[in-house]
C-alpha positions, 0 to 999 in steps of 0.5 A: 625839317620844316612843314615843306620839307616833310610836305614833300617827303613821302614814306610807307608806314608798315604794322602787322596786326593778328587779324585781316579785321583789325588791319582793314579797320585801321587803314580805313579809320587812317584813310578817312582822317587823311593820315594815309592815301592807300593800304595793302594789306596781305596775310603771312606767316609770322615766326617771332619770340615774345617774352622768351618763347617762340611763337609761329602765328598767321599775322596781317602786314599793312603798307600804308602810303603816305607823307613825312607830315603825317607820321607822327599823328599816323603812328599815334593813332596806329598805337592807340588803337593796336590790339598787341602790347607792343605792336610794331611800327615802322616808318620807312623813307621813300627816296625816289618815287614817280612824279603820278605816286606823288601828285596821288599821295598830295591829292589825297592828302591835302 
């Protein structure tokens, strides 16, 4: 795929995080840097196994919207800072959006 066609591309990137702190420090710190236009960050309740135990926790999911271009350097600074061992991060395609999400996603990015 060339430079254009990620240019082009725009994507959510989700990461849950133990605390409201570390997802809100890691959306600004990616806004700032242009890796991301925009960040929800909402609280849920996490069931999970982790090294064969089951885990019930209060966790913090963030959506961060952005482009195809700015993944790869998006997801190493994501895993760079997490505070988990082995945080989850998931690039998600966005396959149709309107034109105004778009020229906002370009705008702040460029």
């Amino acid at each position: 795929m060339s430079k254009n066609e990620k240019k082009n591309r725009y994507i959510f990137i989700y990461a849950t995080f133990p605390s409201k702190k570390s997802a809100s420090r890691t959306a600004e710190k990616l806004i700032q840097k242009k890796l991301a236009v925009c960040a929800n960050i909402r609280k849920h309740d996490a069931v999970y196994v982790w090294e064969g135990r089951l885990y019930k926790e209060k966790e913090f999911g963030a959506l961060f919207k952005t482009r195809e271009d700015r993944w790869k350097k998006a997801e190493k600074f994501i895993l760079k800072k997490h505070p988990y061992e082995t945080p989850v991060i998931l690039k998600i395609n966005i396959n149709d959006g309107n034109a105004g999400f778009q020229k906002w996603v370009d705008g702040g990015l460029d």
